[in-house]
Structures are given as C-alpha cells and as structure tokens.
N, C-alpha and C positions, 0 to 999 in steps of 0.2 A: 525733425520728427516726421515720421510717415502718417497720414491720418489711416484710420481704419477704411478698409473698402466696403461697399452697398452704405445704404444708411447707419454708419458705423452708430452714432451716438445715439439714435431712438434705440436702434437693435442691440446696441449693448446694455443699455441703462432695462431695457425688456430681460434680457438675460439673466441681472443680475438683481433686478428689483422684482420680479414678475413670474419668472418659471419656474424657482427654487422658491419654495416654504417652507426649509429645512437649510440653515445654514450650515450644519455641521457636515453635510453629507460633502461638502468640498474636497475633504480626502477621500471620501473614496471616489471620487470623478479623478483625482490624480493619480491616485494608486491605479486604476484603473487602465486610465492611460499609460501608467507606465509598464502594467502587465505587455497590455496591447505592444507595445515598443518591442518588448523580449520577447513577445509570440511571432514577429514582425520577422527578427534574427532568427527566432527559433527555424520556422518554415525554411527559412533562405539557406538555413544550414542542410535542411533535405534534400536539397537539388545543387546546391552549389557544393563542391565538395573543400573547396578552399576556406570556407566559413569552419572553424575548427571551435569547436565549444567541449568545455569541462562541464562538469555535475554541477557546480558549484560557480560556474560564470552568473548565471543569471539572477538575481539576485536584487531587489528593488531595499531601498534605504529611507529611512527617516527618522529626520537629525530636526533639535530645535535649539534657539540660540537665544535664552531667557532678555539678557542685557542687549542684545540687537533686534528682539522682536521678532526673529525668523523662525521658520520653519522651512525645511527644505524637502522632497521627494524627491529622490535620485534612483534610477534605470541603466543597465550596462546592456539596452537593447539597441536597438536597429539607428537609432539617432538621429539627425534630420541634415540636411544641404541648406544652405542659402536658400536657395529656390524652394525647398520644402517648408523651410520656417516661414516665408512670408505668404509662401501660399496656405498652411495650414495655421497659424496662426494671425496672422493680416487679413486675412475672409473670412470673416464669423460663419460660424454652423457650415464650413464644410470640413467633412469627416475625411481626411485619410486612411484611417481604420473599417471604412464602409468600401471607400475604392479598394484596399488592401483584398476583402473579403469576398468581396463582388468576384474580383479578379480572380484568385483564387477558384471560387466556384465556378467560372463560366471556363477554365481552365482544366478542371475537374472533371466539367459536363463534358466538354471537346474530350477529352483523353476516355472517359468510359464510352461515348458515341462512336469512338475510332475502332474501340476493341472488342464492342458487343456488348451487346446486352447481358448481363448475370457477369462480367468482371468484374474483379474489386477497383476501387477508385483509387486514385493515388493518395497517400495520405496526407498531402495538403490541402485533399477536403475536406478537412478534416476541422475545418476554422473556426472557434469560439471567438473571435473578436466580440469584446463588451462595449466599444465607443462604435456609435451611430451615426451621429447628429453633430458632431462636432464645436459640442457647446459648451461639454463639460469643463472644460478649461476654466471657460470664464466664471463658472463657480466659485474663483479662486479669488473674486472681486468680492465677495461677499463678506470676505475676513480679513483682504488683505487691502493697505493703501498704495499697493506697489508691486510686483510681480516681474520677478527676472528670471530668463528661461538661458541658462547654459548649453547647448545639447552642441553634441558632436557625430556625424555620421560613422557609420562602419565603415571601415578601408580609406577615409577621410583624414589627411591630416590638418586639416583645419577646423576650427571651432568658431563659433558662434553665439551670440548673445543677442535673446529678446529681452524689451522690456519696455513696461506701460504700468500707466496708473491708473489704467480702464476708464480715462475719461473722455480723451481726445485721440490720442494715436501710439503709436509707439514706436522706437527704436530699432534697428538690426546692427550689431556690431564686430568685428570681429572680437575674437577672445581667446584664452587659452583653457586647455580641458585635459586631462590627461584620461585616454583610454576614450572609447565609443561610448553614446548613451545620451542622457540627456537629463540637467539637476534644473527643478522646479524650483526657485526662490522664493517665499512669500513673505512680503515683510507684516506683520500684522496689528490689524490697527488699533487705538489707543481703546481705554474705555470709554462708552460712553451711554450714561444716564444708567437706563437697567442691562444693556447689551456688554456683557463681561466676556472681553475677549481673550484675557489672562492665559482659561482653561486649555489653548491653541499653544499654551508655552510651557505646559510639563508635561512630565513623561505620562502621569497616570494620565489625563485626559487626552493622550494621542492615542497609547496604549484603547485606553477605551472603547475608543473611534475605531480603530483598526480591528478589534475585535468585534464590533459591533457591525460593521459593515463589510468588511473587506476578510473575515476572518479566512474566506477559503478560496480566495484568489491563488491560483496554481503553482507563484513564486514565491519565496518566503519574503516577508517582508519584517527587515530588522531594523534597531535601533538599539544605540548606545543606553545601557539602563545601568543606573546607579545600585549599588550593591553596599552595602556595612559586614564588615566581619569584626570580630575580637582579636586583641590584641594579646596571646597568649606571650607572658617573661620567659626569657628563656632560663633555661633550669640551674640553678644554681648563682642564679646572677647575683651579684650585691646591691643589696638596698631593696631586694622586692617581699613588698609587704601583698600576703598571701588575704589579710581583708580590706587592702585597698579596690576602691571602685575600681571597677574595666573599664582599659580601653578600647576604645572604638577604629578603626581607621575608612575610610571611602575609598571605591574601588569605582572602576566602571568596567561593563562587561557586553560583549554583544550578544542581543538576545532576537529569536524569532518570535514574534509574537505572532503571527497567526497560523491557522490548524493547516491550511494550505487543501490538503485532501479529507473533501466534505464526507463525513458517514455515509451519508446517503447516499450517496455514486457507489457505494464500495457493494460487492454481491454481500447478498442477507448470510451465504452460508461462511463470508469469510468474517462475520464479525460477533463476535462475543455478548451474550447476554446482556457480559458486567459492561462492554463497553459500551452499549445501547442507554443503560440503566443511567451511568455517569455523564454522557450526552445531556440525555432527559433532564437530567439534575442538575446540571450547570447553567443548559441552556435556557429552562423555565423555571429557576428556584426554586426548587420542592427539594426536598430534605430525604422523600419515600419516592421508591420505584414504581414504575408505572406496572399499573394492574396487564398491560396488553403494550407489544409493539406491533407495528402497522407499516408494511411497506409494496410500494409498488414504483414500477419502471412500465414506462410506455413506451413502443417508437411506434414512427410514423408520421402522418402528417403534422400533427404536435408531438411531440418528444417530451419528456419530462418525467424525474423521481420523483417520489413522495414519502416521507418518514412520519408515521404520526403514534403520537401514542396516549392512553387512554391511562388517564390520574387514577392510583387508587384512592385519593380524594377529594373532593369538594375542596376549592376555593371558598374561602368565607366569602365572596362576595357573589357568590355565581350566581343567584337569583333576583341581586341588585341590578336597578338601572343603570348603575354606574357602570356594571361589565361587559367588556367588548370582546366579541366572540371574535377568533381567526386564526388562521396559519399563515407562519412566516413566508413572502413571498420572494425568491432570490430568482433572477437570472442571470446565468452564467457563474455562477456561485457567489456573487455580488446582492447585497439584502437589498430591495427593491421595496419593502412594507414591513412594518413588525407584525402586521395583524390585519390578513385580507381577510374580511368579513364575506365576498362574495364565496370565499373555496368551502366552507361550511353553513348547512342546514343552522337555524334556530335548536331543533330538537339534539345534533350532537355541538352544543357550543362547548363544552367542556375539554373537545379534542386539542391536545397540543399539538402543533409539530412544524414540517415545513413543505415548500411546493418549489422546487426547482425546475426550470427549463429555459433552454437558451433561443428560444421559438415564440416567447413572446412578445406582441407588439408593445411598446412601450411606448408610452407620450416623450416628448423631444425632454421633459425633465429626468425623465427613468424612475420619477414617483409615482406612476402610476400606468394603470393599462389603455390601451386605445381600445383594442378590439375586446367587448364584453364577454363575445360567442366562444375566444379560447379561454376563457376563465367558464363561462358554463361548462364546456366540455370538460373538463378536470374537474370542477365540481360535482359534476355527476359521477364520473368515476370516483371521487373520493366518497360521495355520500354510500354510493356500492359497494364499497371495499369497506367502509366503514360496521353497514348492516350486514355484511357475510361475517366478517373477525368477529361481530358482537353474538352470532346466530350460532357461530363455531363454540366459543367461549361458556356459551348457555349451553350446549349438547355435551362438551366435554370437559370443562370442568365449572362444575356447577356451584363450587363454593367460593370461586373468584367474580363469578355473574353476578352470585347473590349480593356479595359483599361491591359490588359495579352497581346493582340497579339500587343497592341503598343508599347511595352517594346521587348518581344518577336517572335514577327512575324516573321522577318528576318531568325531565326534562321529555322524556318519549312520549309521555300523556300530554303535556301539554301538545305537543307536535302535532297529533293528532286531535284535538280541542282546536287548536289557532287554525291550523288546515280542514276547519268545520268537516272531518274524516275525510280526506282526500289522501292522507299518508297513512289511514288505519291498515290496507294492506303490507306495507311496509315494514310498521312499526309495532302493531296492534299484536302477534306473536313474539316480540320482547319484551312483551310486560308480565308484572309478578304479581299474586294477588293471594294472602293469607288464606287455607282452605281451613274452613270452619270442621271439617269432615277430616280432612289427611293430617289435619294440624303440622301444616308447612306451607314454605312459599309453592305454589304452583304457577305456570304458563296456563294461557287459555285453553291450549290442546289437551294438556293434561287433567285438565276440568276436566273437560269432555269425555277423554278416554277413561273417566273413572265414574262417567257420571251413570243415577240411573236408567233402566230400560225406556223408553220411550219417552224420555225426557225432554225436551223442546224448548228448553228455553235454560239461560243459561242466572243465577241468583244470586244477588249480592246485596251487602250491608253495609252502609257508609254510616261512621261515626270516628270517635278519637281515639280508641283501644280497643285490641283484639279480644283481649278477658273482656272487657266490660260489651262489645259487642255479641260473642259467642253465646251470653247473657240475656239478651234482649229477648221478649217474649214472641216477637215476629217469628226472629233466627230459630229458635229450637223449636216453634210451628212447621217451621221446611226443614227442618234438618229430623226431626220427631217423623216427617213421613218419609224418609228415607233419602233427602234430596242435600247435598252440598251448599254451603252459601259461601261465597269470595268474602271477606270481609274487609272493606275497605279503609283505610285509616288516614289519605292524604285528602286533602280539601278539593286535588282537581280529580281525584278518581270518579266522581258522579260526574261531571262535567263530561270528564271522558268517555265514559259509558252513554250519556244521552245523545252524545254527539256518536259517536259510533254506530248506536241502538241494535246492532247484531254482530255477531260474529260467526260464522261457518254457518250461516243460515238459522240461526238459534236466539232467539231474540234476548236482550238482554234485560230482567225485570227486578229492579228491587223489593227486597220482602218487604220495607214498608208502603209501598205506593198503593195499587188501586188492586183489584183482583188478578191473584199468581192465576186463576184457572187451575187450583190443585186438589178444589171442594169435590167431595162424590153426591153425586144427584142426592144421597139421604141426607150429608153435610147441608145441602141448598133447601132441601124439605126442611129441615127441621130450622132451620134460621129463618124460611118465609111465615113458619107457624108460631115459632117463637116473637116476632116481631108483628104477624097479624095481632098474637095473643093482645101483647106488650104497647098497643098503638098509644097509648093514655100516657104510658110512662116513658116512654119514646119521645112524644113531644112536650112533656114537661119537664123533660131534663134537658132539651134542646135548648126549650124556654130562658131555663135556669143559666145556660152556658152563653145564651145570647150568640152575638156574631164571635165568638170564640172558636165555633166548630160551624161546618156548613151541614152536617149532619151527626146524627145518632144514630147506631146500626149495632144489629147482631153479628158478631164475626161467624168465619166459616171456618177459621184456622188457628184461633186460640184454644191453647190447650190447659196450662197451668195458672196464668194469670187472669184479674179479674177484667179485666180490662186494658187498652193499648191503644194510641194515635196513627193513625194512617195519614198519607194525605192523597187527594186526587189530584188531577191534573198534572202537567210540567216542572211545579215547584215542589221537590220534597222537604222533607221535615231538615235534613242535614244541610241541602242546599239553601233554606232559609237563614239555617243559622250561620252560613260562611257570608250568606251576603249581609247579614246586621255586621258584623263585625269591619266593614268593609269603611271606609271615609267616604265614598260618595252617597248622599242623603239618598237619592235617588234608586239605588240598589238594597240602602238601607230597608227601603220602602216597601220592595217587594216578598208576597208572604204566601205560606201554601195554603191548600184548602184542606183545613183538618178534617178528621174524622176520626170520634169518637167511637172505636169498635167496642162491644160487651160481650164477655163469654157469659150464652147464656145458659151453662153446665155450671157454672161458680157460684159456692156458696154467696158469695156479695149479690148475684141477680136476683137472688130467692130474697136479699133483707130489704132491697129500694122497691119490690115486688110489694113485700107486704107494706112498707109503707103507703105506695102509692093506693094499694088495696085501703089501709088504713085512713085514707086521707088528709096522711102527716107532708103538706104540699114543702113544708119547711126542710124536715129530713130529706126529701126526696134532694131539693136544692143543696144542701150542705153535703149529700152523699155525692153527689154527682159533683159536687165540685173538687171534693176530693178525689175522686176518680182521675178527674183532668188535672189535679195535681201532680196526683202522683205519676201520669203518665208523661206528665211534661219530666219531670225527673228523670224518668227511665228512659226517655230519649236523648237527657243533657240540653233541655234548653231552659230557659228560667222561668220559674214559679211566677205570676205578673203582679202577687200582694204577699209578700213572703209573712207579713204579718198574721192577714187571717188567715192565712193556710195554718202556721202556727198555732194561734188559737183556736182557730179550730179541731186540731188535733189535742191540744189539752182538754177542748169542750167532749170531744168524743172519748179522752180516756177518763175524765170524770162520770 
C-alpha cells in the first residue's frame, strides 16, 4: 500500500470530517469531475484532429448496485495514466482541472497577444472547468467505506485501478477497462445510529441528488431506471379471463435525468412564456405562475445570468421567522446554495430564482463564497433590476402591481421602517395607498398630481378598514375642505410614514395627530373665544377624565361630530393600539397623549354649556365621560369600563 503524500491522514480526515456539512453533495463533486474529464477530451478534440468524437460519445453514467452497496459514476472522457492517477489522486487537493484550465488560459492569452488586440480568441478559451481544489474526490469518504477508481486514458491501452479506504493510503493497480474514461466505485457504508445511508442505493434518491445539484451539468448524465408496463393477452387467446387482475411485468430503461441546458443561459427572446412559467413551478413548488419574469446577463469582470421571478402569492409563511429569504446560487451550472440570503434585500425576500456565474470565488468546499465584494456586486444589480421590473409593472400594467403589492406590499414598507428611511428613495414610489378622495389604490405621485392648489403637505389615516376609516370624523374634516386623505389599513403604514416623514418635499401628517395647519384665522378666532368663553367647563371636564386626556380643547376642524380624540406628540392613537397588542410588556406600555377635541358648533356643546352654567358638576362628569366613550369607539380602541359606560347609557335614556 502507498501512504498518502503531504500529511496524508490529518488532511484527509480534515477533508472528509471538516469542509463538507453536506454529505450528499458527494455526487455532485463526482459528477462533476466526471463532466471536467469530457471537457478535458472535448478541448483536445479542437486542436488535435485525430480525437474523433460522436454527438453522443460523451455521456457520464450512474449505476447503483442495492445487494453490493455500490454506486458507481462513469465518464468516457479524457482518463488518466499511471502517473496522472497517482499524482492527482495520491496528493490531496491538487487539482488537475485548475492546471488543465490555467493552461488553457495562459495559452489563449499567448495566441490573442500574438494576433493583436480586438482578435477573437481561440475557442479553447473558452474553459468552464468546475473542480478547483482538488478535493472534491475525497467527498466520496463521506458515504463510502471504500472507494475504487477504474479510469483508462485516451489512446491508452492500458487501465488502471485506484483504491483506498480513505484512512491510510491506497493502492495503484493495473486493470482491465474497455474504451477511455474513468468508473468511480463507491462502496457505501452500512447504517448507522440516525445516519441512513440506504437512500445512496435507489434510484429515486440518486435521481434526486442528480436533480438537485447537478441538474445542468452540460453532459447528460443517465442511469438505468426501472419501468412497469401491463401485460396486455393476446387476442383471442384461450383461457383469458377479461376480469382477471393485470399483469404487471419490469423492464429497465435508460434515462437522462438531468436538464443539461440551463433556462437561464438560453437568450430571453428564444424562450417561451409557458416555458419560464413551468421552470418556476417545478423549480419552487408553486402550483400558479409568476406575476413577473426577471432576467439579466452581465459580462465582464464578473460574468453571470440571472432568472428571477416574482410569485403571484405569498408563501403562508413569508412573514414568519421561520422564512429564509434567497436565490439559488450555481457556478458553472453546478448548485453551490439552495438560498443565498446575501443576493436579496430584506424588502424583496419573496423573489424566487437563481444567480449563475462561473467567476466566483468559492471556499475549497464549493459551499460557499470567499470573496463577499462579488456577491455585493450582483446583489446590487439584482436589487436594480428588481426596482426597474417592479417600477415597469406599476406604469404598465397596473392590475398585476395591484394584485403584487397586495401579496407583497408589506414587505417595501417595512424596508423602509428597518432602513430607518434610507431606502425611501428607492422604495417609497412603489407603494400603494387607498385614496379616500379617487376611491382607489394610488402611488404617492398620484396623490400629488391630483392634490389640491397649494397644498403642502401630504394626509393620511391609519386604522383597520377603508369604510370604517372614510367614516371617521378627523377624515371627512380634510376631505369636507377639499383635501384627499391615503387611508391606511396595515399596522406598518404609520411606522412608515413616521419614519419617512416627507415625501417630494411634502410633509407627511396624519388627520388625527396634532394641528393639519388647515384652520382659517376666523376657524382659530372662534375656537380662542370659544374656549376663552368655555374655561370653567374646560377644566372640569378635564377634572372629570383625569389623566385619561392631557388636555381638553375646541377643535378647529370638526365639522359633524360632537366630539373626536386627537393625540400629540410621536405616539398616535393607531400606533398605540398595535403596540398593546404586541407580547413585549414594555411596548405594551407605551401610550399617546390624548386630546379630547369639542365641536363647539354642536348641539351636545350647548347641553354640558348649560349644565356647567346650571351647576349640574355630576352631568357635566357623566356627559364628558360619555364623550370619551364614544370617541374611544370611533377610533377602535376599548371602552376602559364597558359596564358604566353601559349604564350609563341606559341612565341617559331613562
């Protein structure tokens, strides 16, 4: 037995305990390699012309052998020498496939240097090798107690045989092989405790694997699949009974199982709708087509496609902590992540799709990235490409946006919330907001361009419902002097608004908060005279409401009701009532500063008038408290003694 070269048995047992955290992925580090083998021949057929290749030579295999515990991958590429097996497989982590490609390129460079600048290169620079690191092999210890390597060179009539147990060294043998190439043997090891390595020995879970990882590796890569047909009698026979059960018989058949040529490489105008739609649906289980597809190609110093496309719905779980936002990450068409979280924003987590390029740096496992800077760079193009489609989508067709931002809305406010407005320019023009005035969804701009003359500022209403909002006695005070209100119905739309606090220069104020500025000097005369009048009754209905209100006031913009809740300061009325609902006591906690406004045009100011005049101190108390009942009501938040408020109302209609 040969031991392994450099510190064979720390560096193996590192390889195989340590850089993988994914033991499945061991086929596709084989598949892999075995592609690399036929790209290996493929090239050598461009320059050598004695390399004579069919359509249908190249052509990778896997075969599994239930009762022997094997699984084999077989390649009819480039194959290996004596001297190549023990140097690339006897020296851990050196790559073949990296000198292969090196070479190649610095081969490529020479040949465009010679002919001038702006010539095409030859097309062996053409090189996608996916093995790097020269480690992926030993993945194959992960699954397997054993590991025998058959491989045969091109124009070699001799064969060769590795083989080790991955724990001390291994063997070089001569062997017999018919044709060039090279068959991976894995013998695979038993069960043990909760590690079920069974799933390594049928067709469905290699099938799986191969789909999962490897689906668009450039060869087809097939395998003998079990098939069932019926056993149709033939016609007239004797003895066949027409309600006897079927029979059955087993066939086996060869099958490609994977897509070979990835969607995304293929140009946008040579692919079909339907065949985007059916991608989408296979590849992320959804059952419906996506509202939007999404594509871009880059060259240059990073290279890379991108397919993304946007759900016409919510995942039940999208706003759970449980849900992991990201696009699938492949290099070289090899899946490298189900779900890079770096390639998408928070605000579009909902995007499905995938991020191809053969330019990334990858850690020596190929699970993940080294260099952070070429995933920022793609990221920001995706977040771009993402805000252009969604910007398109909204201008032209507007009933696929609507039916996007009702699935997805949420997620753009928050963006702007969490990014304390730092993404409001971005985002803050794809949001929708019910117009209490056009009675429909609007954008911000379209507020605007419909708003009144000299209007400065931009009015909304946060509550649970459009009707019941439209309703509120604030709303039709701004909307009564000719002014639009947004009405807002999600729990982050104030949020978002506070945190934005303007938009196109227009500041953003809700009707119930602190003064809109919409009084005319006779509005403000008459509410100083009314309240000079009213000082007695003023403070004994404050009296009466205690620390319930921080004040008692004449409004300036009540028009039909008797009365209405304002609040001042940072906390409004709506935002109080999402943070009680909230589990941390603490948020619980915090509460606005009501204000009790009075119209004092309304028949009710003339009846606690003459009370107070009357020095009924009792009615004054019971009338005012019913006021701030009823105004809790009309706001949607709770009554604080549902009892007396109750009897009380029967005391008043007695």
């Amino acid at each position: 037995m040969r031991k392994f070269k450099t510190e064979s048995k720390k560096l193996l047992d590192l390889m195989i305990n340590s850089i993988y955290t994914n033991r499945e992925i061991f086929l596709r580090e084989l598949i892999s390699n075995a592609s690399d083998a036929e790209d290996k021949l493929y090239f050598k057929s461009l320059t050598d012309k004695s390399v004579k290749l069919k359509k249908d030579d190249l052509v990778i295999h896997v075969a599994f052998d239930e009762d022997a515990r094997t699984v084999t991958v077989s390649d009819s590429g480039i194959g290996m020498t004596n001297e190549e097996l023990e140097k690339n497989l006897g020296v851990i982590a050196h790559s073949d496939s990296l000198e292969f490609k090196q070479a190649q390129e610095a081969a490529a460079q020479e040949a465009g240097d010679a002919e001038g600048k702006g010539k095409k290169k030859p097309a062996a620079s053409s090189v996608d090798i996916i093995g790097q690191f020269g480690v992926g092999f030993y993945s194959a210890f992960m699954v397997a107690s054993k590991v025998r390597v058959v491989t045969k060179a091109f124009g070699s009539d001799q064969a060769w045989a590795w083989e080790s147990d991955g724990v001390e060294g291994y063997t070089i043998t001569e062997a017999e092989k018919e044709g060039h190439g090279t068959d991976v043997i894995l013998t695979i090891k038993e069960n043990e405790g909760d590690e079920n390595y069974d799933t390594y020995l049928t067709e469905y879970g290699l099938k799986e694997l191969i789909r999962r990882y490897s689906n668009y590796v450039r060869y087809p890569v097939q395998m003998e699949c079990m098939h069932q047909r019926k056993i149709e009698p033939e016609e007239g026979a004797e003895g066949a009974d027409e309600n006897a059960d079927p029979q059955w018989e087993t066939y086996f058949e060869t099958e490609t199982i994977n897509s070979m040529v990835p969607i995304w490489k293929r140009r946008k105008q040579d692919v079909k709708d339907e065949e985007y739609n059916e991608f989408y649906k296979s590849q992320f289980h959804d059952f419906a087509d996506p509202i939007r597809t999404i594509t871009v190609h880059a060259e240059g110093a990073l290279s890379y496609d991108v397919l993304m496309f946007v759900p016409s719905r919510a995942p039940f779980d999208l706003y759970s902590k449980d849900y992991k936002k990201g696009l699938e990450l492949y290099s070289s068409n090899v899946l490298i992540m189900d779900k890079c979280e770096e390639l998408l924003p928070d605000h579009y987590n909902f995007m499905r799709g995938v991020v191809d390029s053969q330019d990334l740096t990858l850690n020596i496992s190929r699970e993940t990235l080294q260099h952070n800077s070429q995933l920022r760079a793609i990221a920001k193009k995706v977040e771009s490409k993402i805000t252009s489609e969604l910007t398109k989508m909204r201008d032209g067709d507007r009933e696929a946006y609507e039916q996007f931002f009702e699935n997805f809305g949420n997620g753009l406010k928050f963006g702007i919330y969490t990014s304390y407005g730092a993404r409001a320019a971005e985002l803050a023009p794809l949001l929708l907001f019910y117009s209490a005035k056009q009675e429909k969804m609007v954008t911000l701009d379209e507020y605007l361009e419909a708003a009144a003359e000299g209007q400065d500022a931009i009015y909304y209403a946060a509550g649970e419902e459009v009707e019941r909002l439209s309703k509120m006695p604030m709303v039709t005070s701004v909307t009564g002097r000719g002014y639009d209100v947004l009405l807002c119905t999600q729990d982050v739309d104030e949020f978002c608004f506070q945190t934005m606090m303007q938009y196109a220069e227009k500041q953003l104020l809700n009707v119930a908060g602190g003064d809109l500025g919409l009084e005319t000097e006779a509005d403000k005369e008459a509410a100083e005279a009314a309240t000079e009048a009213n000082a007695d009754l003023f403070a004994a209905m404050a009296e009466a409401l205690g620390d319930k209100v921080v004040k008692v006031a004449v409004s300036t913009r009540l028009t039909d009701a008797p009365a209405a809740l304002t609040a001042q300061g940072p906390v409004s009325l709506e935002m109080e009532k999402i943070m009680s609902q909230m589990p941390d006591a603490q948020a619980q906690a915090i509460k606005s500063e009501r204000v009790l406004e009075l119209n004092a045009g309304h028949p009710i100011f003339e009846v606690l008038k003459q009370a107070q005049e009357g020095g009924d101190a009792d009615k004054v108390s019971r009338y005012t408290n019913l006021l701030y009942n009823q105004a809790l009501l009309v706001e949607g938040l709770p009554v604080d003694d549902p009892v007396a408020f109750s009897q009380a109302i029967c005391e008043l209609m007695k």
